[in-house]
C-alpha positions as CSV (number, residue, x, y, z in Angstrom):
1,X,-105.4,1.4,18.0
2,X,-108.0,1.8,20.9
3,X,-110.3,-1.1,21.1
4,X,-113.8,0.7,21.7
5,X,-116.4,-1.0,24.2
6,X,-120.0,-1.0,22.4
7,X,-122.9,-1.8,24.5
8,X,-126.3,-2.3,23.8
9,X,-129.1,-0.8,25.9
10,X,-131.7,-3.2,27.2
11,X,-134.1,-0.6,27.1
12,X,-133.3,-0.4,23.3
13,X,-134.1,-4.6,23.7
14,X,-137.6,-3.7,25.0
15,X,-138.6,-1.2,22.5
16,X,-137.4,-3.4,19.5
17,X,-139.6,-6.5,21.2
18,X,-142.6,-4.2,21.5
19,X,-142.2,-2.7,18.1
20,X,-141.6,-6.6,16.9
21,X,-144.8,-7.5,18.5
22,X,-147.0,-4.7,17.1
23,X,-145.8,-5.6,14.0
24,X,-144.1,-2.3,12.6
25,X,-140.4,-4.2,13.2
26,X,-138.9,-7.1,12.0
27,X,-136.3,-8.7,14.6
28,X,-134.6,-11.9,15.8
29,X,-136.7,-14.1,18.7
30,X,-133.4,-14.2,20.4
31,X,-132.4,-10.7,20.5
32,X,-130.3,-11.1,23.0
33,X,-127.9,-13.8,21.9
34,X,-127.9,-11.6,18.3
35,X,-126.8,-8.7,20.5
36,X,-123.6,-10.8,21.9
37,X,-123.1,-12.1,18.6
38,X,-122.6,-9.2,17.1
39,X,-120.1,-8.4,19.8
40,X,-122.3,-5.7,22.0
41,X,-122.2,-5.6,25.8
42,X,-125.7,-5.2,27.3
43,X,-126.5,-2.4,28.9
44,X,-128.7,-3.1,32.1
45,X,-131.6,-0.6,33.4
46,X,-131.0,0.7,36.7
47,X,-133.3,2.7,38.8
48,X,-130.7,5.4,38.5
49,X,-131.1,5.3,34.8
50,X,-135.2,5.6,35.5
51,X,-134.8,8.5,37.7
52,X,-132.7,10.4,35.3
53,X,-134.7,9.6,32.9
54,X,-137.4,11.0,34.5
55,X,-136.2,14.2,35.3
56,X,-135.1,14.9,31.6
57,X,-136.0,18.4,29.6
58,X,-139.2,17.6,27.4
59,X,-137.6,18.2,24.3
60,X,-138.7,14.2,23.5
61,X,-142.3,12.4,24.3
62,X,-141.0,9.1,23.6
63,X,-140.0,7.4,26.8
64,X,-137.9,4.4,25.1
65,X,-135.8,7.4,23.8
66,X,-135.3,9.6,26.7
67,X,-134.4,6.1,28.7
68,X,-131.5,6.0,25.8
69,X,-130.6,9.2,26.7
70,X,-130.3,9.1,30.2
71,X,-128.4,5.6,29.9
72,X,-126.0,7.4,27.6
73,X,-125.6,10.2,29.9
74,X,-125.5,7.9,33.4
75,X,-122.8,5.9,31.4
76,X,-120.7,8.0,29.4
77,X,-121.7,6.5,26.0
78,X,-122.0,7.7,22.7
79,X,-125.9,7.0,21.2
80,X,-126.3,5.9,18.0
81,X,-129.0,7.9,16.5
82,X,-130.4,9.5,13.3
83,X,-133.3,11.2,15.9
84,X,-132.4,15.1,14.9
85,X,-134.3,16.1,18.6
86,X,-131.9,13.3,21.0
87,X,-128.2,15.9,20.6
88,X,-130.6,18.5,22.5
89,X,-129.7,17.0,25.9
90,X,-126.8,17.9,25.3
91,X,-125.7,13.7,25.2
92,X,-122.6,12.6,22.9
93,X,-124.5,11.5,19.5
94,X,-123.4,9.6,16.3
95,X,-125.4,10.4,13.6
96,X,-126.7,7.3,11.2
């Protein structure tokens, strides 16, 4: 059996922590030590990953979302998503 590497994007971190803070998401303080608990890798943000994120099709307004895209893209990963608009660039999904 293939052991599969599962990361978790910081940019993902970010949007859950100002989502927590505005009160429309419930989280953990530490999200980050949750994230290694739960046996995820996290994902840094490069500047690459801001630049390609940038220059993404407007098929989605929400920037924390096109960041996940061009992370998943950049890196090769499969995103976790039940967003029906994020499989239009053309990025491996996984529907939830």
């Amino acid at each position: 059996m293939r052991k599969t590497k599962s990361s978790s994007a910081r940019s993902a971190s970010w949007e859950i922590a100002v989502k927590r803070a505005l009160g429309k998401l419930r989280a953990p303080d530490n999200l980050e030590a949750s994230i290694r608990e739960q046996g995820f890798t996290p994902l840094s943000l490069t500047s690459y990953h801001a630049e390609q994120a940038g220059a993404l099709p407007p098929h989605h307004g929400d920037p924390f979302d096109r960041m996940l895209v061009a992370q998943a893209q950049a890196e090769g990963l499969i995103l976790v998503t039940r967003d029906a608009r994020i499989p239009l660039y053309g990025v491996r999904t996984m529907t939830v």
